[in-house]
C-alpha positions in Angstrom: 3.1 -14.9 17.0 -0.5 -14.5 18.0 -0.1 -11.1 18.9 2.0 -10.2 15.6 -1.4 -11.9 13.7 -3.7 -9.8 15.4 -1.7 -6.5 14.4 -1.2 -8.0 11.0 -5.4 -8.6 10.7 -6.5 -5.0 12.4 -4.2 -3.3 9.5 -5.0 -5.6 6.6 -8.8 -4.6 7.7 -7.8 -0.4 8.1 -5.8 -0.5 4.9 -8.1 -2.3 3.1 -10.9 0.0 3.8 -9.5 2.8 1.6 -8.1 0.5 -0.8 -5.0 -0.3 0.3 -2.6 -3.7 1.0 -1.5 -3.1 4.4 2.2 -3.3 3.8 3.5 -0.5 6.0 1.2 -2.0 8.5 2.7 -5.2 8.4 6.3 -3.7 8.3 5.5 -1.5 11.1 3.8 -4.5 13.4 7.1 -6.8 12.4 9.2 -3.8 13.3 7.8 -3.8 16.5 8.6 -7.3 17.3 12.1 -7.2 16.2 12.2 -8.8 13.2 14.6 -8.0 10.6 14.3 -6.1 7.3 15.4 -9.0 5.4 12.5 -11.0 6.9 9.8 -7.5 6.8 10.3 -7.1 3.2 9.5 -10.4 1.3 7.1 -11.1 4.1 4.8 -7.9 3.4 4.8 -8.0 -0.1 3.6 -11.3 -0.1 0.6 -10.2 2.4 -0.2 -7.3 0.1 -0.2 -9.1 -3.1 -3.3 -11.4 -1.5 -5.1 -8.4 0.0 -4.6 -6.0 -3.0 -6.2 -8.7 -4.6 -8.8 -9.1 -2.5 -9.3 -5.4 -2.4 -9.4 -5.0 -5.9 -12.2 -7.4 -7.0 -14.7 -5.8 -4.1 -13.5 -2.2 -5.6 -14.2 -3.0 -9.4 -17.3 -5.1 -8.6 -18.8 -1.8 -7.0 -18.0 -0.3 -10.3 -15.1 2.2 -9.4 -12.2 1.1 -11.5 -10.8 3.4 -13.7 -8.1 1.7 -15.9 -7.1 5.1 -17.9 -6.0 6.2 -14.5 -4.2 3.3 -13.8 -2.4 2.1 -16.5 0.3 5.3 -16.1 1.0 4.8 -13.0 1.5 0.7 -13.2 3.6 0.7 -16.6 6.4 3.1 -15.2 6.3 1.6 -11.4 6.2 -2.4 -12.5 10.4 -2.6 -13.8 11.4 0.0 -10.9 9.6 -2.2 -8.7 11.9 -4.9 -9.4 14.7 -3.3 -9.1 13.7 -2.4 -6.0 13.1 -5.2 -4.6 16.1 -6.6 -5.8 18.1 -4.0 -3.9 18.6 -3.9 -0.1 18.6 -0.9 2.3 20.6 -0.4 5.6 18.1 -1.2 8.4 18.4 2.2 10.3 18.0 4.0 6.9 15.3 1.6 5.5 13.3 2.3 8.6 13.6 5.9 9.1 13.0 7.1 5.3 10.0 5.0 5.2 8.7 6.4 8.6 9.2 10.2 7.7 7.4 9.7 4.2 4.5 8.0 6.0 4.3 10.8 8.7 4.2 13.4 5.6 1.6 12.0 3.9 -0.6 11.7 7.1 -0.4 14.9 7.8 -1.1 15.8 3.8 -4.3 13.6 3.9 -5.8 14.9 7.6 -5.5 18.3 6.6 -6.1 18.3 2.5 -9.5 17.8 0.4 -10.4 14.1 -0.7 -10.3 14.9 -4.6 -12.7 15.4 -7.0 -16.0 14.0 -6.1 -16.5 10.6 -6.7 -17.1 9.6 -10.3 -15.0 12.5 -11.7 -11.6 11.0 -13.0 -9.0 13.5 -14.7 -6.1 10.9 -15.7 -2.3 12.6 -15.6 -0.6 13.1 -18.5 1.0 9.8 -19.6 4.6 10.8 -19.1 4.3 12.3 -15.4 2.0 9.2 -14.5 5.4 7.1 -15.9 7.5 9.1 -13.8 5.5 9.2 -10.6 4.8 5.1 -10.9 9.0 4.6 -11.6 9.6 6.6 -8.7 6.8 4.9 -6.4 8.1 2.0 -7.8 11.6 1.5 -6.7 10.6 3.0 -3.1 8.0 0.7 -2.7 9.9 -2.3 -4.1 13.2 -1.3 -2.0 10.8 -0.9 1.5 8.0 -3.9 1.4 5.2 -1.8 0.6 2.9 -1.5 -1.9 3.3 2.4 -3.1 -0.5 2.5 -2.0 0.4 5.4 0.4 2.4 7.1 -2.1 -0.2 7.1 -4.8 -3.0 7.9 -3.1 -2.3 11.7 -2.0 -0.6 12.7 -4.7 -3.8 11.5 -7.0 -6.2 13.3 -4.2 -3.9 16.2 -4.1 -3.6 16.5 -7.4 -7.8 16.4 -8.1 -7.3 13.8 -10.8 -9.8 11.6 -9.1 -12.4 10.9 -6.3 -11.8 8.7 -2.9 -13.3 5.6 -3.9 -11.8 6.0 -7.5 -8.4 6.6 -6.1 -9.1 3.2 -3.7 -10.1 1.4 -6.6 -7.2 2.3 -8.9 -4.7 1.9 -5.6 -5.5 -1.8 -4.9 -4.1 -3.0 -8.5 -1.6 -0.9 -8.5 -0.2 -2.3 -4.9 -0.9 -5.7 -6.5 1.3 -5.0 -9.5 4.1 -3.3 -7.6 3.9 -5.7 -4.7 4.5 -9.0 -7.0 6.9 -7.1 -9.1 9.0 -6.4 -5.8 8.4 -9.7 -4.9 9.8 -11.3 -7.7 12.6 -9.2 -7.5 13.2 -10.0 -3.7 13.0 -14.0 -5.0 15.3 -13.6 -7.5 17.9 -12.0 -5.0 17.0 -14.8 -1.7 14.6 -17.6 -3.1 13.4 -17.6 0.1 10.3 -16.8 2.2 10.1 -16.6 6.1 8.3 -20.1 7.1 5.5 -18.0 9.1 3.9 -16.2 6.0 0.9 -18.7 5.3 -0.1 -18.1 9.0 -0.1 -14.0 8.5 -1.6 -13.8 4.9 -4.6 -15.8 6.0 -5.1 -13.3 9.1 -4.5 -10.8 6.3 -6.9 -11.8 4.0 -9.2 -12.4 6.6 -9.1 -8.9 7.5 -8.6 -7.6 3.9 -12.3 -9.2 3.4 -14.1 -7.3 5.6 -12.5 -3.8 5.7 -12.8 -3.8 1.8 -16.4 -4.5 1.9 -16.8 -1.8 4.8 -14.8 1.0 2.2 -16.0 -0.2 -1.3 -19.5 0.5 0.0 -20.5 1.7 3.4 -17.7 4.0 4.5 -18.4 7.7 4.0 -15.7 10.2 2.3 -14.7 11.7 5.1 -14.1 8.8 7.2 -12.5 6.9 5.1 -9.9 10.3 4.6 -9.5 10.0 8.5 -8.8 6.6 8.1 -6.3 6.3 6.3 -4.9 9.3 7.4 -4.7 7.6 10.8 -3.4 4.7 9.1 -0.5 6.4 7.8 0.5 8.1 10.9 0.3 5.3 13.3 2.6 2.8 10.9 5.4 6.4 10.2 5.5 6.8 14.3 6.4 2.9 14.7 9.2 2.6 11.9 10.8 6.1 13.1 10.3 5.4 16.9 11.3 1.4 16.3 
């Protein structure tokens, strides 16, 4: 348990750094210690709802929060979210979609520009931000994760915002999606693992420091590399695991 805390706090700090929860992190360290997807799923979502939330507050107090970018996004994925979370994947399939996405959008971030510069924001148009937060939605719900590492490369890709702008509207979104799956997950079990508290204060812990390192100290660049390194490292685990 002390070495599935420690993985738990170096990607709650990573993730956190370019706005993120962590939850493909956590389901890729749980994955690595055998633990089952019925135990991975409520068990990151309820680590990312307390580091999105973390992460948000350091993001909007540096004063990058754009809600006309967000709102889109969160009012399409919320309900889908549920549903998600609701549902319950094969193991084998669960494991293996999520890895290949992850692995995609690595290789997307390493290799593609980090948006428009920062303090440039060019919202979607409502109806394709609903359709992209449904569909981010339901994946993220029906995985664990926060849809962070969904919605950040297509909003970079797309040049409707800068990094830290994209960071800063990421975090409340995870946070939305991630107690919307969670809620969804209760309704199915009522249950959470007993070992949670222990992970979401290592969580947090690291969600504290990595946030304050991206919301203001972190360069563009590096905090591109990061999370493109992030993504890669959690897609090999769930596709090799």
């Amino acid at each position: 348990m002390a070495l599935l805390a420690a993985l738990v706090g170096v990607a709650a700090l990573l993730y956190s750094s370019v706005g993120h929860g962590g939850g493909s992190g956590y389901l890729a360290a749980m994955a690595l210690f055998g633990l089952a997807p019925s135990v991975m799923k409520p068990s990151a979502l309820a680590m990312n709802v307390l580091v999105a939330l973390v992460v948000t507050i350091r993001f909007r107090r540096a004063g990058y929060f754009e809600g006309r970018l967000l709102w889109p996004f969160a009012i399409g994925s919320i309900p889908a979210a549920f549903v998600g979370g609701y549902l319950t994947l094969a193991p084998e399939v669960y494991r293996t979609v999520l890895g290949a996405l992850l692995l995609v959008a690595a290789t997307r971030m390493a290799t593609k520009s980090s948006g428009r510069p920062d303090g440039e924001v060019r919202p979607p148009h409502f109806a394709l931000g609903l359709l992209i937060g449904a569909a981010i939605g339901f994946a993220s719900g029906i995985t664990g994760i926060g849809g962070g590492i969904f919605l950040s490369p297509i909003i970079l890709l797309a040049g409707w915002a800068g990094l830290r702008q994209t960071a800063a509207v990421s975090a409340p979104f995870i946070l939305l999606n991630s107690l919307a799956g969670l809620a969804g997950v209760w309704t199915a079990v009522r249950h959470l693992p007993p070992f949670v508290p222990l992970l979401a204060v290592v969580a947090v812990a690291g969600g504290l420091v990595g946030s304050g390192l991206g919301a203001r100290y972190l360069s563009t660049r590096t905090l591109r590399l990061l999370l493109a390194i992030a993504l890669a490292i959690a897609g090999a685990k769930l596709v090799l695991t």
